[in-house]
Structure formats: C-alpha cells, structure tokens
N, C-alpha and C positions, 0 to 999 in steps of 0.2 A: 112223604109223611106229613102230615096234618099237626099243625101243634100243638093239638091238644093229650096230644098219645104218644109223644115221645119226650117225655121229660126227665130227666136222669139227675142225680145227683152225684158232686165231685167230692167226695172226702181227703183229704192230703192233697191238695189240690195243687201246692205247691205253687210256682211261676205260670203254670196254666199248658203245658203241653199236651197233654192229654187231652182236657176239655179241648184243645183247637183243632185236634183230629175228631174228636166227636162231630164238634161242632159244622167242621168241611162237609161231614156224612149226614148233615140234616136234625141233627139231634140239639134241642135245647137244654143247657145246663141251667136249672131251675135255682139252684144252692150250694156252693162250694164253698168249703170249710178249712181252712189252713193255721195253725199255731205261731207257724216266723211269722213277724211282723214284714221286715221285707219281702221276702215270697206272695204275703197275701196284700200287700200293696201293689205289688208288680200285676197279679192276677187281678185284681179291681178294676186296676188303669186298664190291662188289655180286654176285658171282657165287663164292659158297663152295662151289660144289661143281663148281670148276672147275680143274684144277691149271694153276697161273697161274707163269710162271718172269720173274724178273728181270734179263733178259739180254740181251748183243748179239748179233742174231743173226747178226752176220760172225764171232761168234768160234764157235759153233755146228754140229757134223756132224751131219748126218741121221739117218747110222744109228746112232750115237751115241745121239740124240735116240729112237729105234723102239727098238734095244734095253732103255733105261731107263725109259723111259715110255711105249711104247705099243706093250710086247707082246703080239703074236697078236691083235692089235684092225686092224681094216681102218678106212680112214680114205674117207669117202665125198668130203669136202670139204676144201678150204684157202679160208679167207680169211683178207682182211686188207686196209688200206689202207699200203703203205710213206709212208714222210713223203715230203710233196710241197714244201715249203718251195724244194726249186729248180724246181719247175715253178708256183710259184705266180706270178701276174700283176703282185703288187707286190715279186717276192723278185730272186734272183737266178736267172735264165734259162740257164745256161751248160749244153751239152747233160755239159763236162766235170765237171760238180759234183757229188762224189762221192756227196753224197746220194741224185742220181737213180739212181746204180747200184743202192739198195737195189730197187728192181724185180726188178732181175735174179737178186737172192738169192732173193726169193719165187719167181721161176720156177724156182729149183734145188728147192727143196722139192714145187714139180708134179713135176719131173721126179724126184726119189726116190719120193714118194708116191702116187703116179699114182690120186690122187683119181679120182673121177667127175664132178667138176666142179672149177670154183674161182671166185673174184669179187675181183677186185682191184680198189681203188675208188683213185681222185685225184681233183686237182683240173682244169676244162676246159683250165687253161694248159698243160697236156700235148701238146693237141692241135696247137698252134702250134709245140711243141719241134722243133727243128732244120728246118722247113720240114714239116712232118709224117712224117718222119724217123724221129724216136723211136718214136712209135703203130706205122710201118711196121715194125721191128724187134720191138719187143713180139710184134706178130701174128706175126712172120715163127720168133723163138725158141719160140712155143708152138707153132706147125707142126710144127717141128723133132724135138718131143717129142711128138708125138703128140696133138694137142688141137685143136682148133676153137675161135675164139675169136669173139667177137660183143661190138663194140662199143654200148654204148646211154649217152645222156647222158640226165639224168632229173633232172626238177625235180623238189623237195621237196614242193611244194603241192601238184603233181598224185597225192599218195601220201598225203594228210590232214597233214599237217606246214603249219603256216601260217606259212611260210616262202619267201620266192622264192632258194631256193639248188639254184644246180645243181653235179651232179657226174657223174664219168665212170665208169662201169664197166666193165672188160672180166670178158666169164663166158664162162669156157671148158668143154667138156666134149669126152670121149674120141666120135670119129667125130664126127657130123655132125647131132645131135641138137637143139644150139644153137641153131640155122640159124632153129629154127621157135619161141623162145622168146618169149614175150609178156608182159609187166611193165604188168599190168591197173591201170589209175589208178582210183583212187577219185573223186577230185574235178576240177573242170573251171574254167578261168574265165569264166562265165557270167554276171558281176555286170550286163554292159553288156544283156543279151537275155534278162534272166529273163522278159519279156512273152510271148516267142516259145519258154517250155520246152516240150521234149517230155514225155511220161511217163517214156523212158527215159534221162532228161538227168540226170547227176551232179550231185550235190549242190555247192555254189562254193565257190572256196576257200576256208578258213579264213583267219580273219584275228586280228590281236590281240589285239583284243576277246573274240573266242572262245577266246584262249585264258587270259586273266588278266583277264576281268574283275569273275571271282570273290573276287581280290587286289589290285584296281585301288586300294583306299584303304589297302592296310596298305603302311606305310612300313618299310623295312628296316632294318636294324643296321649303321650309320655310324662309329659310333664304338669301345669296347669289343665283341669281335665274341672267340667260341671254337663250337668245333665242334658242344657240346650246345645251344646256345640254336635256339630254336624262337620260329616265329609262331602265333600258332593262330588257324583259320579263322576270319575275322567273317562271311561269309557260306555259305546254300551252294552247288552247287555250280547254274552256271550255263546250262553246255553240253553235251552229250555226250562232249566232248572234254576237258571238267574233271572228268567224272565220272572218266572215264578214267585221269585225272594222278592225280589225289587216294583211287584204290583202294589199301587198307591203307596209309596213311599219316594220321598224327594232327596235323599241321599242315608247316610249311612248314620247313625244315632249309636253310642254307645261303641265308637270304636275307640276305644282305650285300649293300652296295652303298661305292661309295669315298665318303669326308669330304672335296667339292667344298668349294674355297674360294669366300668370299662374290662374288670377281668373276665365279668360273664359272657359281655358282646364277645372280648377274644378267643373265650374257650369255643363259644357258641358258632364264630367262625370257619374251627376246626372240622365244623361235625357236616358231610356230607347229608343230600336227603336221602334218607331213609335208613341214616345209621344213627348209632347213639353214642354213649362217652365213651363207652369200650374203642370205636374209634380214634381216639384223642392223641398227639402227640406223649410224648414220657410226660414232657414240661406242664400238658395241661389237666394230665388224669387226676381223676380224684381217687381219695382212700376208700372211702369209704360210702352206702347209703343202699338203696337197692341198685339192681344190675339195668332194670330198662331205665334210667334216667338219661336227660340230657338227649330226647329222642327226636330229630327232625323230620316232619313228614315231610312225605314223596309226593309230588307233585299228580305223578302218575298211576296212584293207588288209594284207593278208600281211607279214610284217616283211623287211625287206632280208635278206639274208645275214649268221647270225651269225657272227662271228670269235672268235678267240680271243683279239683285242684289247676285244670288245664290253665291256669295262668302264670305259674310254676312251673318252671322248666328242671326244677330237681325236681319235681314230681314223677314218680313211677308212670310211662304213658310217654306218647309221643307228641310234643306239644309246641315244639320249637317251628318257628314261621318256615312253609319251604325255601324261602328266597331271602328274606330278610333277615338279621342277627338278632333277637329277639323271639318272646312267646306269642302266639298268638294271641290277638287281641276278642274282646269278649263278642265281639258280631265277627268275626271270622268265626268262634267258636259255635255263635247262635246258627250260622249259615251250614257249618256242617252237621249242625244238629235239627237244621230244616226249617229255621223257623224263620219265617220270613223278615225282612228287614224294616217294618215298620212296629215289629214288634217291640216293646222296651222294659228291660230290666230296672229295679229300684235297689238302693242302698251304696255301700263300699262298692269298690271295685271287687275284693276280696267276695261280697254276698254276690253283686253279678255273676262270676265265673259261676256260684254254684248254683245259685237261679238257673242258670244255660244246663251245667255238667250234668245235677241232678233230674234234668227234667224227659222225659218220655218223648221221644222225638216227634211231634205232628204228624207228618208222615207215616209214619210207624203205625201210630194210634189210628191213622185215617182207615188205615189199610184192617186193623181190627175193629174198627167201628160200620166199616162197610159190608166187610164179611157178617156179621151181627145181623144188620139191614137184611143182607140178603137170607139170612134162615130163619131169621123170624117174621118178616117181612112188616115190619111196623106201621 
C-alpha cells in the first residue's frame, strides 16, 4: 500500500493496541484521539508519528476535526473500540448508560468520513444488551449511512495471542463487499488430537509457557518501583513468539508487580496452577467475593482473559503468576496480551494494568487489519 491511500483514523484509541495491529498491516494512523490522560500519554510515547489529541470526543465536530487536521487527506478507515464498561458482563448493563451511547458518536464520524471501511471492537456483553436490541440498532444506524456491516466474534488464540479472550467486531464497508470477509486464524485448538494432524493443521494454541517462559525466574519490582528501571534478560529467547516480544528491546520495562502481604503470599501458596480459592485449605478460604477469584494460571494452557484488574488477585480471572506467589506483573500481562516488550505503559501501576487489560491484543487487531487488506486490497 502506498501512503497516501491508507490512512485511518483511531478514535478511543486507548494505550494503542489496535493502532499497532493496523499499523504491522501497512496502515497509517493519521489521528488518534483518547480522553484518559494516561492511555493517551502511553499512545503518544509509542506511536510519535502519530498526531494523537487528548480529548472528549462528545465535545468534538467533524468538520472541525478535517479542516484542522486532515486537510485534503482522504481517510480510507475509522477505528476504534468506544468504552464498553456498560456493556461489560460484570459492569452495569443498562441499555440507558450514557457510556453506551459513545457507539453512536463513532458512527457519526463513519457518517462524516465515509471511510471505506471501519472496525469497531467491544466487549461479547453487547450482544445480550437490550434482548439483542442494541447489535440490532448498531446494524440498522450503519444501513442508514450507507455501510454494510458484518458482525464477527474472534478469539484471541485463534490469531497467535495465548490468550482465551474474546471480542466482538463489527467491520463495515460502503456496499456489499463485507459480505465475503474472512479473518484467517493462524492457530487452532488441537492440544487433544495432535495424533491425528494433518499437514495442513494449524499450529495449537499458544500457551503461557510460550509466552514467558523466557522470564519465568526473573522476579519483578515490588517494592521501590520508577519508569526507567529495567530487568535484563537472564535467558534467551525461548519461542518464536519471544523472539517476537523481545525485537529491539534491551530488557524488560515495566515489570512491576503489587507488595502482596505475607497472608496473600500464603493463601496464594496454596493454590495449585490452574485452580483457584475453591482449592484452598479450611484455614485459608475466604467468605466471601466472586467464585473465579484467587485464580493461578497453567503454565500449560492459554491464559484466562486479561483485565484490566489482572493485577489483583481477588480479582474475578486468573491472574496469579504460574510459579511465583504473587500476580502477575504488568509486562507479563502486556506479553500475553502480545504486545511486544519495548512497548511502554504511563501512569500508577493501577492505570498500567488497565492500559495492558483494556487494550485489543496487536495480534488480534493484525490479523483483522490484514484480512481488510486483502478484500479491499488498498
């Protein structure tokens, strides 16, 4: 692609996940627009040569927006993921929650920009809203404007992320092109019938092993903890997929982990990998909280769904280091959410985790941004 003819814009652009899958696929992110302060600090630092605005975009005009920043540039793309906090499964579900209307802004901006496409990502709790309701609206507003729209739900491990996290996509594009889109997986779950592979059988999913177990002994920064401190590698790298993380980067940035008290280390002792607190001796169970808390991953399986609580180990989620007494720390988190290791999060420790949890796996994104490439062939 030529860059004059693939320029997109990022709306909720968040920590930048998205854009970075774009960006692997050839695509330039022209303007990316985010509200948190830390999110769109993080997105600045990793993509400089991206003009990045720190803003609401309810307070935001379009054309406003074309004439100051993106004149006589044609814009092939919009994405974005709007916050899904009211469509998430453990949030607040109300179809009136103002935050769900941020949807609706992002389809105002298809409808000034009349992209060639667009990809707006959530969370599956969408698909429940109002009796499926909401989805039906979505589809029915991009009609309205001219777009075809094709919903697809896509795990993360079936795209090389060793992660079981899914998400929803809607990708729309002018007429009827969408129709015959195809979002080719790379990997497959195969673990139980590797006896019976074909030649042309996908490689199995990654799992966490593969993806840290280059870093499995180095223990993180618990206690005094600032932005330049580094780990550096003790081994190398182990998998194709660590080759991967660890491209120009000179150790590990952002491996922080919380200063567990002595009762959590011991409960957290208890917990075999891949069980959680239901596990626990009499002496260590808790009362009360939700039921998947206290969950340690398996070394040898895809990591749960990370959040942007994973640095919380009462967190609902399986977030506990497989080996070490402890959560994992916020680049063990980044590495199974794919992002490579030179990449770097800004703020609390608290905003990192959710920089990492909330963000659209690269990988993931590469894999819909190349599928894109190939149907409309840009």
């Amino acid at each position: 692609m030529s860059e004059k003819n693939n320029i997109i814009i990022d709306l909720f652009c968040g920590a930048g996940g998205l854009s970075l899958g774009f960006e692997m696929a050839n695509f330039k992110i022209d303007l990316a627009i985010e509200l948190e302060e830390n999110y769109y600090r993080a997105y600045k630092g990793n993509h400089p040569e991206t003009l990045s605005l720190n803003k609401d975009i309810t307070d935001l005009n379009c054309k406003d927006i074309s004439n100051k920043y993106l004149k006589n540039k044609e814009i092939v793309g919009i994405i974005g993921g709007p916050p899904c906090i009211g469509f998430s499964t453990v949030g607040n579900r109300s179809p009136d929650d103002p935050r769900n209307m941020l949807i609706f802004y992002f389809i105002q901006w298809i409808e000034h920009f009349k992209p060639k496409f667009f990809v707006m990502e959530n969370v599956p709790g969408i698909l429940s809203m109002g009796n499926g309701k909401v989805v039906e609206k979505v589809f029915n507003l991009y009609k309205e404007i001219g777009y075809t729209c094709k919903m697809e739900v896509l795990l993360a491990a079936d795209y090389g992320v060793p992660q079981l996290r899914q998400r929803v996509f809607f990708i729309g594009t002018q007429g009827n092109s969408v129709s015959s889109l195809k979002i080719q997986k790379t990997n497959e779950n195969n673990s139980e019938e590797k006896s019976d592979l074909g030649k042309n059988a996908l490689p199995s999913y990654l799992t966490v092993q593969d993806a840290i177990s280059d870093i499995l002994s180095i223990e993180p920064f618990t206690k005094k903890r600032t932005d330049d401190m580094i780990k550096k590698y003790s081994h190398q790298s182990k998998t194709r997929y660590q080759k991967y993380l660890r491209k120009s980067s000179t150790g590990l940035f952002d491996h922080f982990a919380p200063n567990h008290s002595e009762l959590v280390m011991k409960r957290i002792s208890h917990i075999n990998q891949g069980n959680n607190h239901s596990s626990l001796p009499k002496e260590y169970q808790l009362k009360g909280g939700y039921p998947n808390i206290y969950g340690r991953l398996h070394l040898n399986k895809p990591a749960d769904t990370i959040t942007g609580n994973c640095g919380c180990v009462s967190a609902p989620g399986r977030f506990i280091h497989p080996t070490q007494n402890r959560a994992i720390s916020i680049r063990e988190a980044a590495r199974l959410q794919s992002f490579p290791d030179n990449y770097r999060f800004c703020g609390s420790m608290r905003d990192k985790y959710k920089q990492v949890g909330n963000a659209v796996p690269p990988l993931m994104a590469y894999a819909v941004a190349n599928s894109i490439n190939q149907l409309l062939k840009i």
